[in-house]
Structure formats: structure tokens, C-alpha cells
C-alpha positions as a Markdown table, in Angstrom:
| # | Residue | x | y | z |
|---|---|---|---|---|
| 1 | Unk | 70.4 | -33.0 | -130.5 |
| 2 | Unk | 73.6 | -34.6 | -131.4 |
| 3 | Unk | 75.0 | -38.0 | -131.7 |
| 4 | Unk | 78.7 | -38.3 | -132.4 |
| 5 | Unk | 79.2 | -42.2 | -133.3 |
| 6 | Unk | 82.4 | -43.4 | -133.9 |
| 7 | Unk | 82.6 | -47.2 | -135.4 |
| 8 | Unk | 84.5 | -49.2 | -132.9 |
| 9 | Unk | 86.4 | -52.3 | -132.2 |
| 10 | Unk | 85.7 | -51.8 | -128.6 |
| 11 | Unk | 85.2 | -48.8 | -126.0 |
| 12 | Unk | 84.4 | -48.4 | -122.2 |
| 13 | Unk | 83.7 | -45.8 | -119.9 |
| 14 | Unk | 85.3 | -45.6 | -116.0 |
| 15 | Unk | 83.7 | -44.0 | -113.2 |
| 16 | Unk | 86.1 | -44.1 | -110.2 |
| 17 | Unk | 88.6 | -46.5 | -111.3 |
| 18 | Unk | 85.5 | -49.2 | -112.0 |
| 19 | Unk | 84.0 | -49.9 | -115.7 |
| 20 | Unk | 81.0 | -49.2 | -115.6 |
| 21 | Unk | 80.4 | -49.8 | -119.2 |
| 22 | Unk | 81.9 | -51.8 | -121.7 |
| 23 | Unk | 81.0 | -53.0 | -125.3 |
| 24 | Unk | 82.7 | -55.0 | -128.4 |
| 25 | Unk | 82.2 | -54.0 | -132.5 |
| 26 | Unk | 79.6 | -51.6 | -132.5 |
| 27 | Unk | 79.3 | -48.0 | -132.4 |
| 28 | Unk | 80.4 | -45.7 | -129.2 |
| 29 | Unk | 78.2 | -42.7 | -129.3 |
| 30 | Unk | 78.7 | -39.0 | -127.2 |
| 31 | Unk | 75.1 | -38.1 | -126.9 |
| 32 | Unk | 74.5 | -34.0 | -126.6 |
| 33 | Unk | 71.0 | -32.4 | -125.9 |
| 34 | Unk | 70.3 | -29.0 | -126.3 |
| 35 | Unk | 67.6 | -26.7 | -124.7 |
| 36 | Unk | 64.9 | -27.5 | -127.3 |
| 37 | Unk | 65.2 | -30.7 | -127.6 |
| 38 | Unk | 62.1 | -33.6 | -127.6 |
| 39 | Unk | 61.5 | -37.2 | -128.1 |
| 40 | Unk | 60.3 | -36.8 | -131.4 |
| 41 | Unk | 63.8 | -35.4 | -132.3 |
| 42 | Unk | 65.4 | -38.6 | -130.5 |
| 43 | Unk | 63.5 | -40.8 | -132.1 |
| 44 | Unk | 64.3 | -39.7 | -135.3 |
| 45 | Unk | 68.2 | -39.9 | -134.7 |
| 46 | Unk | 67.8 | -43.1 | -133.3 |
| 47 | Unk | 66.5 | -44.6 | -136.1 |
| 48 | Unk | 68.4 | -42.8 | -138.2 |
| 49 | Unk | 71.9 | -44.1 | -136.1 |
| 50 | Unk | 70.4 | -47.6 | -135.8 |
| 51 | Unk | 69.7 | -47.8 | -139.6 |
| 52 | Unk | 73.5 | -46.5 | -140.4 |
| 53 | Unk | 75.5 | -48.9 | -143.0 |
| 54 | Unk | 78.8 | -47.9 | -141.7 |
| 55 | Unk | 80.2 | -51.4 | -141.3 |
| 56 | Unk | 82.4 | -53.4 | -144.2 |
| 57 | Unk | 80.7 | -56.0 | -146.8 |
| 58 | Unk | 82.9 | -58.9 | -147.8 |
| 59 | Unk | 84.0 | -56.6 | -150.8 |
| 60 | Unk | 85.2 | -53.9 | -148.3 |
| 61 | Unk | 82.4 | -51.3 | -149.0 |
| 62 | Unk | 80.3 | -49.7 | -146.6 |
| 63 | Unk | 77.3 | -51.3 | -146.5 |
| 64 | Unk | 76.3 | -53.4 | -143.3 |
| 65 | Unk | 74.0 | -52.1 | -140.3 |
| 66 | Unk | 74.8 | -52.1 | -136.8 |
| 67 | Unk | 72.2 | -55.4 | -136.5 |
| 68 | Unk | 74.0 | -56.6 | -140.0 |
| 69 | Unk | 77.4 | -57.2 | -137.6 |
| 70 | Unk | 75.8 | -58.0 | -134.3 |
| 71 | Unk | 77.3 | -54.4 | -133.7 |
| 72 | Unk | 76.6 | -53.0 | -129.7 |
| 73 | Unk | 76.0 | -49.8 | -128.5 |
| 74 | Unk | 77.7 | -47.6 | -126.1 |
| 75 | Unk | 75.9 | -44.4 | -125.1 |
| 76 | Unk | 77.7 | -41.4 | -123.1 |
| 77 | Unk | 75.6 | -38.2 | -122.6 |
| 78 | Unk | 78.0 | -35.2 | -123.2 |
| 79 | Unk | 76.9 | -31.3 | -123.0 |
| 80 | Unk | 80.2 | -29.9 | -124.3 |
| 81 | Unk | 79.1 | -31.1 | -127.9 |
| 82 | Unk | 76.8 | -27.8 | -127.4 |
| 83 | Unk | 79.8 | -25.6 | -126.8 |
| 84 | Unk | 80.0 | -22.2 | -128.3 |
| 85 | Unk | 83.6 | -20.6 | -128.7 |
| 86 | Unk | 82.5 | -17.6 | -130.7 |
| 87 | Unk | 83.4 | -15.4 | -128.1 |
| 88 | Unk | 86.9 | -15.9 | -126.2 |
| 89 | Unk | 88.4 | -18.9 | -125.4 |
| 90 | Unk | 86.1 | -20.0 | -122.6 |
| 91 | Unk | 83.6 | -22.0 | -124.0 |
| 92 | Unk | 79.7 | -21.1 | -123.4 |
| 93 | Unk | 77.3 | -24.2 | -122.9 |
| 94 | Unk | 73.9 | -22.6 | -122.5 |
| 95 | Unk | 72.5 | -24.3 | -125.5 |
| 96 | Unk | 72.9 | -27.3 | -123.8 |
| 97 | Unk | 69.6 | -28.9 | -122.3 |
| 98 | Unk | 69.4 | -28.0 | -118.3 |
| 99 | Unk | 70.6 | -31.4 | -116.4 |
| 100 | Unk | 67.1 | -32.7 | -115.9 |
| 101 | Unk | 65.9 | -32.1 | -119.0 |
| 102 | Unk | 68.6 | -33.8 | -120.3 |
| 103 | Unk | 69.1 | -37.0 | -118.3 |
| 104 | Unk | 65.3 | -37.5 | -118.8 |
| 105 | Unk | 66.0 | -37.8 | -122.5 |
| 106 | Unk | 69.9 | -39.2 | -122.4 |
| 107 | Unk | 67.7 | -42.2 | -120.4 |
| 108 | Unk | 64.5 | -42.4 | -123.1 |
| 109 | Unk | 67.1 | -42.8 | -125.7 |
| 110 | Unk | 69.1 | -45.7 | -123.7 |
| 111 | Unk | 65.4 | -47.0 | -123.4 |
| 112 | Unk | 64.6 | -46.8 | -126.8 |
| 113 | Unk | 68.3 | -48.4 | -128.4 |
| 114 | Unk | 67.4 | -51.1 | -125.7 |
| 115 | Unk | 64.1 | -51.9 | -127.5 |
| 116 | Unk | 66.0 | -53.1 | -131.0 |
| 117 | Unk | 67.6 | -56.0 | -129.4 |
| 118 | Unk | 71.4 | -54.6 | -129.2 |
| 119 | Unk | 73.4 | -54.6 | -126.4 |
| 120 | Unk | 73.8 | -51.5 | -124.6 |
| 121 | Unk | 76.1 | -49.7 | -122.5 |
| 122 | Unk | 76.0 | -46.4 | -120.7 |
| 123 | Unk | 78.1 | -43.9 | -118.9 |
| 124 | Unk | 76.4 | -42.5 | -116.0 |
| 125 | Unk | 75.0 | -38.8 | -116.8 |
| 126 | Unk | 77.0 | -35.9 | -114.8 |
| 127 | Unk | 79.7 | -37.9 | -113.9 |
| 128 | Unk | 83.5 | -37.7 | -114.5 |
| 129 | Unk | 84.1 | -40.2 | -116.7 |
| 130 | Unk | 87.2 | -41.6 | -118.7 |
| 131 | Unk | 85.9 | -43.0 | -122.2 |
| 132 | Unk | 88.5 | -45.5 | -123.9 |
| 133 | Unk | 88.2 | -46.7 | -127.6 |
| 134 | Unk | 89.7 | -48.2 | -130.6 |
| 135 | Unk | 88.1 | -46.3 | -133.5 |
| 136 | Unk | 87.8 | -48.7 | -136.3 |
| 137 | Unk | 88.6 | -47.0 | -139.4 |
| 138 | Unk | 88.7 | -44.3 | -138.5 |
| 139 | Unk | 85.2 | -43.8 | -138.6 |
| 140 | Unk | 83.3 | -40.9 | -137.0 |
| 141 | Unk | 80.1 | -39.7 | -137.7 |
| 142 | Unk | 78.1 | -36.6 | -136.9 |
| 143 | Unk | 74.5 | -36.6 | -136.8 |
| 144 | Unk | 72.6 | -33.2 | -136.1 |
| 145 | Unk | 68.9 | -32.7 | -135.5 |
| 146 | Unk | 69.0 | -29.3 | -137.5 |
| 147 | Unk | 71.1 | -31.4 | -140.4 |
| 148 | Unk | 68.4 | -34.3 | -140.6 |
């Protein structure tokens, strides 16, 4: 599994010309889910996301939570973070969870970031959507279930 979160100033995600979600400061994060993939491995990169000090102190360091800022959460499921371009320039994607596999856990993890309080967003799984930000920093951060 892997979380790309970028620290934001605000994001939101179109689906047919109509937000469907939309958040302030927090964190906007592209959600991947490969073919082995559980909720044991979600839960540990949700805690592990949740419990991230990636936000400024009043001496500019990096040392306040997502719940330290009020931060909010915007969660996009996206297969292409499983793309593999060893071979050619056409992108393979079949370490990417199958589509039900992965919706049923995309949604458990939406579930679970719902249970800390936070406000949170979501794309809508399969769709074409159009993902707007303001990366604050920049800040981007990778985390990898086979890094963790």
C-alpha cells in the first residue's frame, strides 16, 4: 500500500464539473493498493499518516500533527502509484489491487480516518477525476507498506 500525502493549504477533487470533495489545511493524500494488500497493512499507515508532525511550530520547525493544526483530510484512491515502467514506455499496473479489492479497502481506510474526529473528503473510486491543490511547502510525503 501507498499513501502519497502532500501538506496542503487546500485541495478538491471534480467529478463532472461538480466538487465532490473539498478540504482546508490538512493533508491531500493519493491512496494506491496493491494485490496483497490487508487491513492490517492500512491500519498501520493510517496511524502512521495520522501521527505525522509535518506541520510548522511557532519556531518554524516541523513538529505539529495533523490534530495539532485542526488539519483535514482528503483521500483519492489512485492505482497508477503501482505502475511499473521497467519495460517500454507503457506503463504495467498489475500490482495494483483488482477494483474490488481495492474500493473495499480505499472505503475501510475513509472509515477508519473518519473515526479520529478529522474532517474527511473523498474522490469517488474509478472515476475521472480532476484533483486541485496548493501544496504548502512544498511538502510531499511517501509512505510505503514494504518501507514501514
Amino acid at each position: 500500500m501507498r499513501f502519497v500525502i502532500q501538506r496542503v493549504t487546500h485541495s478538491s477533487v471534480t467529478v463532472d464539473s461538480k466538487i465532490v470533495g473539498e478540504i482546508n489545511k490538512g493533508f491531500l493524500v493519493l491512496i494506491g493498493v496493491s494485490g496483497t494488500d490487508t487491513k492490517e497493512i492500512a491500519d498501520k499507515l493510517i496511524k502512521k499518516m495520522l501521527g505525522l508532525r509535518i506541520f510548522e511550530d511557532e519556531n518554524g520547525k516541523t513538529n505539529l500533527s495533523l490534530e495539532d493544526v485542526g488539519g483535514e483530510l482528503l483521500l483519492i484512491s489512485q492505482f497508477t502509484l503501482y505502475a511499473d515502467c521497467k519495460k517500454g514506455n507503457r506503463p504495467s499496473f498489475t500490482d495494483a489491487g483488482g477494483p474490488d479489492m481495492a474500493n473495499e479497502l480505499y472505503e475501510y481506510i475513509i472509515d477508519e480516518c473518519k473515526k479520529s474526529g478529522k474532517k474527511v473528503e473523498k474522490g469517488i473510486f474509478g472515476a475521472d477525476m480532476k484533483v486541485e491543490l496548493l501544496n504548502d511547502g512544498p511538502f510531499t510525503v511517501i509512505l510505503d507498506s514494504e518501507k514501514l
